[in-house]
N, C-alpha and C positions, 0 to 999 in steps of 0.2 A: 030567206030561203031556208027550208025546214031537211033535214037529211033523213028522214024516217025512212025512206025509200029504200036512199041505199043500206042502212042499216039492215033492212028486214029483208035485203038481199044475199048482205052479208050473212046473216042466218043461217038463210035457203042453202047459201050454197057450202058452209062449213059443215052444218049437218045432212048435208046431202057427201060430200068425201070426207070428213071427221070420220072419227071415231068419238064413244064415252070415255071420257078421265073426271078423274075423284080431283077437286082442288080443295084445298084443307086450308081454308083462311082462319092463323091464325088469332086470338082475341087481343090485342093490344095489352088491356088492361091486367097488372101483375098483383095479387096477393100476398099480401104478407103472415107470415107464420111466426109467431114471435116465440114460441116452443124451439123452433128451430133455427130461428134470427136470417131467414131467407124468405125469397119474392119465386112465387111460381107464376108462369102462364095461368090466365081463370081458363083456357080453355081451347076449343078448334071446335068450325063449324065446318061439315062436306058440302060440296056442292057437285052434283054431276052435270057436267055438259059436252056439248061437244070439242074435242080440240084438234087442228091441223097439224102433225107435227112435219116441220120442213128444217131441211140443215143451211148453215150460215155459208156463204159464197167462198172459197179462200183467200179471197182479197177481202172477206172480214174478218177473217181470224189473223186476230195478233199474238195470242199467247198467253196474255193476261187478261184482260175487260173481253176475250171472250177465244175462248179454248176452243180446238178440234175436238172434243167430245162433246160439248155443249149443243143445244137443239132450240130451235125456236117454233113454239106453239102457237097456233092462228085462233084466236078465241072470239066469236059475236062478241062487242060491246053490252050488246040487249040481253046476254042471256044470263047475265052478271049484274048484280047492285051496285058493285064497288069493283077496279080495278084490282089486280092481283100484285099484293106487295113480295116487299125479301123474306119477310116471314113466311110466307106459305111453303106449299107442297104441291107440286102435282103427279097423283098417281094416274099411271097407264101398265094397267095387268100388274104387276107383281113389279115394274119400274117406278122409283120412287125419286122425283129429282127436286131439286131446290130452286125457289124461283130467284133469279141473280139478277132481272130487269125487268121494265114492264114499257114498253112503249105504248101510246095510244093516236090511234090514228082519230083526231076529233077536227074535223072542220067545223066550225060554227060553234055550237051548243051541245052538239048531238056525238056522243063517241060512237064510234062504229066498230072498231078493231084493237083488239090487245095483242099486241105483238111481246109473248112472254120468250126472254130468252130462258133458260133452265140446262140448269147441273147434276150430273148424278152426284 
């Protein structure tokens, strides 16, 4: 059984009540500077897509692994190459939050939904 379906429903319908946000997936791989005996980031690539933002229930907030200020964003699987790690960013207008989890909703093969929790 192939899930493309719902995928491209999931789509439909985050960029039908989404909004645009900027996701700034960081590059993993670190440079070294021997001038200055340190490792930088090589870099960040944007991405715009749509994202849901919805808030956590109160019987999911505990305090630690996931704050009352904290938001969860509804992201297509499809509109994405790669899941969204703890390094990134997601900007919404001039809100800049940190990605702090990434769930994925994947039956089968086919990922459909990133359930990104995020921090300011």
């Amino acid at each position: 059984m192939t899930y493309d379906r719902a995928a491209n429903t999931t789509l439909e319908k985050i960029s039908k009540y989404g909004r645009d946000i900027t996701l700034t997936i960081s590059d993993d791989d670190e440079v070294y500077d021997p001038a200055t005996d340190t490792f930088t980031a090589s870099g960040s690539d944007d991405y715009t897509v749509k994202g849901l933002f919805t808030n956590f229930s109160k019987m999911d907030i505990d305090g630690e692994l996931i704050k009352r200020s904290d938001k969860r964003v509804l992201i297509a699987a499809s509109s994405l190459s790669q899941a969204p790690d703890t390094d990134d960013k997601i900007t919404d207008g001039t809100d800049v939050f940190n990605v702090i989890n990434t769930e994925e909703l994947k039956p089968g093969d086919t990922p459909i939904l990133y359930m990104v929790q995020v921090r300011k």
